[in-house]
C-alpha positions as CSV (number, residue, x, y, z in Angstrom):
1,X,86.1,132.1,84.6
2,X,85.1,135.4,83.1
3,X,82.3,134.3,81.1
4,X,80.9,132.2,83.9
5,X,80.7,134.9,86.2
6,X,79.1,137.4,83.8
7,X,76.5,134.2,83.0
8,X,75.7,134.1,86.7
9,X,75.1,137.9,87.0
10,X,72.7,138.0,83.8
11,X,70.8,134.8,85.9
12,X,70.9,137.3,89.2
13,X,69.2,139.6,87.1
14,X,66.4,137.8,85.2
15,X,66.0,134.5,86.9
16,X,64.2,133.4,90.0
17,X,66.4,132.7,93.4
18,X,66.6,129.0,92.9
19,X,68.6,129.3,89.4
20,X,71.3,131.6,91.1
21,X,71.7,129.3,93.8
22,X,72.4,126.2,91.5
23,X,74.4,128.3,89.2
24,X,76.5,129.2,92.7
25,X,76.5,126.0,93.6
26,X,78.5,124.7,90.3
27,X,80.4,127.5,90.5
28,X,81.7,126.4,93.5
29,X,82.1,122.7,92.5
30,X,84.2,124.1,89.6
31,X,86.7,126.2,92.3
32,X,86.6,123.0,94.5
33,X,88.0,120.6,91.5
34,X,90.7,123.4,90.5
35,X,91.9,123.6,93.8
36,X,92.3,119.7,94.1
37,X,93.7,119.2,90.5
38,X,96.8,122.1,92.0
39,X,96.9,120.1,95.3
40,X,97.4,116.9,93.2
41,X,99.9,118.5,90.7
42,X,102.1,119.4,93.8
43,X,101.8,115.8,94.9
44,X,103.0,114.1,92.3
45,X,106.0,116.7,92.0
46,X,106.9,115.3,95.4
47,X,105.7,112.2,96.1
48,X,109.4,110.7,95.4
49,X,111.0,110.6,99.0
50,X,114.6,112.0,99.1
51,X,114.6,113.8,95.9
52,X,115.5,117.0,96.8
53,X,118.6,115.2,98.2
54,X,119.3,113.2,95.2
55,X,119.0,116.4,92.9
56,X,121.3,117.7,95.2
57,X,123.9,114.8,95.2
58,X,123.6,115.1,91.2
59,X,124.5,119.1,91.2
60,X,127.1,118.5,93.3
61,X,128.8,116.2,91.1
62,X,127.5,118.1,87.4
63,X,129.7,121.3,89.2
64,X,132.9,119.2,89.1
65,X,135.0,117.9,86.8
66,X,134.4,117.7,82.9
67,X,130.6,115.7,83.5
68,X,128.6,118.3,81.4
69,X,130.8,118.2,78.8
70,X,130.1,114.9,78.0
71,X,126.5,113.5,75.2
72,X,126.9,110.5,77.6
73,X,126.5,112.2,80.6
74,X,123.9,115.0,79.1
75,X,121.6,112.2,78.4
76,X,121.6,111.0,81.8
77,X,120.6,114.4,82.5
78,X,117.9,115.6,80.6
79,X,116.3,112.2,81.0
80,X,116.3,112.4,85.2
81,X,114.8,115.6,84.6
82,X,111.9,114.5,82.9
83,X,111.0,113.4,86.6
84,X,109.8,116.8,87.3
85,X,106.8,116.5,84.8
86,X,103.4,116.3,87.3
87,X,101.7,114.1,84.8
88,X,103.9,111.4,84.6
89,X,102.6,108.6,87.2
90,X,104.4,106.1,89.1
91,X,105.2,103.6,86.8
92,X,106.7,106.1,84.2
93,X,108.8,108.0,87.1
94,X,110.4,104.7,87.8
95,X,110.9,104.0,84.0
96,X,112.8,107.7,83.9
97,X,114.5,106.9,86.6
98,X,115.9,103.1,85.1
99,X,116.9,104.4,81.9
100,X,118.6,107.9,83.5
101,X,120.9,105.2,85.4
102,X,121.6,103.2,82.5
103,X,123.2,106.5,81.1
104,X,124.9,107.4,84.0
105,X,126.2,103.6,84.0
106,X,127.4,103.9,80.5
107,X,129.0,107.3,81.6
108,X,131.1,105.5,84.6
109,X,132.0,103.0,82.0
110,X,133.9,105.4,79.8
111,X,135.3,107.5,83.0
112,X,136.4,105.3,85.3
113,X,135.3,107.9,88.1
114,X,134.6,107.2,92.0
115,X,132.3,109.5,92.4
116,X,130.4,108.9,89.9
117,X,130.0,105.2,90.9
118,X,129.0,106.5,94.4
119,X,126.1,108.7,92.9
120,X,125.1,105.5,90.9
121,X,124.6,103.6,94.3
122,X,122.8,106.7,95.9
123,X,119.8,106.8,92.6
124,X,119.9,102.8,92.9
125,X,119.1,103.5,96.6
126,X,116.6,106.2,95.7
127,X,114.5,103.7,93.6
128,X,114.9,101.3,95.6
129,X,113.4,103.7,98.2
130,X,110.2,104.8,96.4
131,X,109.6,101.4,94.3
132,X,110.2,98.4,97.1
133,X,107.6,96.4,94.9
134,X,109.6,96.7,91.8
135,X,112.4,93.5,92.1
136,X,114.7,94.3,89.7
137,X,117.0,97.7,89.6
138,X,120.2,97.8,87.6
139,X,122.7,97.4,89.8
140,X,126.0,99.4,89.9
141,X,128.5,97.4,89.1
142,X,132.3,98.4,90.0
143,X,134.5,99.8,87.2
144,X,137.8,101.9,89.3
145,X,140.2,100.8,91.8
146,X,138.4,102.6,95.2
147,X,135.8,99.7,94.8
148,X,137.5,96.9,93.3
149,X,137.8,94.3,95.7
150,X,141.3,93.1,94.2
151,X,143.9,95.2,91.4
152,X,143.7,94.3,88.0
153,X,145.5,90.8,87.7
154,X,149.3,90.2,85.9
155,X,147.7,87.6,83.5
156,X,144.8,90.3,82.1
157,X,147.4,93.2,82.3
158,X,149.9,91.2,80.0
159,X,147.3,90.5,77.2
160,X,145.7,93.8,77.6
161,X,149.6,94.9,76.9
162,X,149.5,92.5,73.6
163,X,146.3,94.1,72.5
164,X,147.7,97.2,72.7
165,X,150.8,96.7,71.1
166,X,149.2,94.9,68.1
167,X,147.9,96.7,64.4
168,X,144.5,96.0,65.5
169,X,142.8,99.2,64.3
170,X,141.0,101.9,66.8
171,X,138.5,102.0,67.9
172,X,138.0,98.6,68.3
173,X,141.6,98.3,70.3
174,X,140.6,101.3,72.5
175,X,137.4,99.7,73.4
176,X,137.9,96.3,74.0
177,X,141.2,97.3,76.3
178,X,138.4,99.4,78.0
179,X,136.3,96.1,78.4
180,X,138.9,94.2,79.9
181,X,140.1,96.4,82.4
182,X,136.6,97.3,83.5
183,X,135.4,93.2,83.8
184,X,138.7,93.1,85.9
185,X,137.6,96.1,87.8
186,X,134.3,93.8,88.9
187,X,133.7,92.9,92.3
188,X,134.0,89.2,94.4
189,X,130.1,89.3,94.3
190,X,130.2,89.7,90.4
191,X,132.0,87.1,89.1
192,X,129.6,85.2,87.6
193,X,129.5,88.1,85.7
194,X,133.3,88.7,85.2
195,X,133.6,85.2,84.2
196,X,130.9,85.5,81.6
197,X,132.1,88.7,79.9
198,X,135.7,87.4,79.8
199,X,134.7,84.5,77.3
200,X,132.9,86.3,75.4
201,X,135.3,89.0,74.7
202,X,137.8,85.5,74.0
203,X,135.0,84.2,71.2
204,X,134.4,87.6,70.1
205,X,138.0,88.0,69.6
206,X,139.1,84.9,68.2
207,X,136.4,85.6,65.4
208,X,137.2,88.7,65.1
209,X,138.9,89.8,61.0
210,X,141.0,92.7,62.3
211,X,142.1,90.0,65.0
212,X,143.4,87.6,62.4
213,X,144.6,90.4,60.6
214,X,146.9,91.5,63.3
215,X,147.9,87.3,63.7
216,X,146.7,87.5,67.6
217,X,143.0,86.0,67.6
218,X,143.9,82.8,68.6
219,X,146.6,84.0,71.5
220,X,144.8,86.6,73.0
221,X,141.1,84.0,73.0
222,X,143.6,81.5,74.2
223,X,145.4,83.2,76.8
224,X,141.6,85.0,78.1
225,X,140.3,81.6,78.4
226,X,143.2,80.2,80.1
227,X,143.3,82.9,82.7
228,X,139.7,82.0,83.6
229,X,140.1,78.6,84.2
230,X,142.9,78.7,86.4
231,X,141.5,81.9,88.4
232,X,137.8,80.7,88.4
233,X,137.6,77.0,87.9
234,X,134.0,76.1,88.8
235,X,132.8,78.9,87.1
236,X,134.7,77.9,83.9
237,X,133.7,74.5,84.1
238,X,129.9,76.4,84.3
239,X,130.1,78.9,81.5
240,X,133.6,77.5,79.6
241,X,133.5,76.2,76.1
């Protein structure tokens, strides 16, 4: 702006009356545009409805517990955060937003925390808030006891007890104990869902070498699959073997 103005005084001095004016008249166009490209900047910081409150809802839980401690859960972070960036436009904000749940999702899987499936249903809310066009959302899906619609049946608990027990090696053990309880944690409005991801854990498993080391594929495949069909017949019969 410094060189512009000394321009325009070097014109005031040696040029007739009509160059000044046009030279003040881009000058002004060139303010005008600055102060719209500010006044656009601070819309798109805060054209998201609710965010101050879903920022807030997010501090709230960051300040308890062991959250921040976790990469899972510091992913979810920094990539919610890149929502503050002015130049992103609408369809990357809601692509932030989508992938910062999936985190948080993967984060619930591992923790098993109420809370943090409540904040999961408050961002689902949020885009669903500011992107009504947009018809698919991940939605949270139920992996503790405060939202499970039913506790964790006697038939999955006794061959998540033989997976345990067995010398299948960890990780693998840890994790797919993890699985089975979280499917089990799913809710009466997911069990197409449930249904699917217990038979696949069963083929998995049966086919699995560290299974048939440990001499178990075929009892735990055989006991999941067996539990399905006499819990969820019709949907056995739909997704079954």
């Amino acid at each position: 702006m410094g060189r512009i103005l000394k321009d325009l005084l070097s014109m005031i001095k040696n040029k007739p009356l009509i160059i000044v004016s046009l030279a003040l008249t881009i000058l002004i166009i060139i303010s005008i545009g600055l102060i719209l490209s500010l006044d656009n900047n601070a819309k798109n910081s805060s054209d998201l409805k609710n965010l101050d409150k879903i920022k807030n809802d997010i501090q709230t839980v960051s300040s308890s517990g062991n959250a921040l401690q976790n990469p899972v859960y510091q992913k979810f972070l920094a990539k919610f955060n890149e929502i503050n960036n002015s130049k992103l436009n609408k369809e990357q904000k809601y692509e932030v937003l989508n992938t910062s749940l999936t985190y948080l999702v993967s984060y619930y899987s591992l923790t098993n925390d109420p809370q943090i499936f409540d904040l999961e249903e408050k961002i689902n809310s949020f885009i669903i808030l500011n992107f009504p066009e947009k018809k698919t959302t991940l939605e949270p899906s139920c992996f503790d006891p405060s939202c499970a619609d039913s506790p964790q049946s006697p038939e999955m608990l006794a061959i998540i007890e033989v997976i345990k027990n067995s010398n299948v090696p960890s990780p693998m053990k840890d994790d797919n104990i993890k699985d089975l309880t979280n499917f089990g944690y799913l809710q009466t409005s997911r069990n197409n869902s449930k249904v699917q991801n217990y038979l696949i854990m069963a083929s998995m498993i049966e086919k699995n070498q560290d299974y048939q080391a440990a001499g178990i594929n075929i009892k735990v495949a055989n006991d999941i699959r067996s539990y399905v069909k006499k819990a969820y017949p019709a949907l056995y019969d739909k997704y079954g073997p």
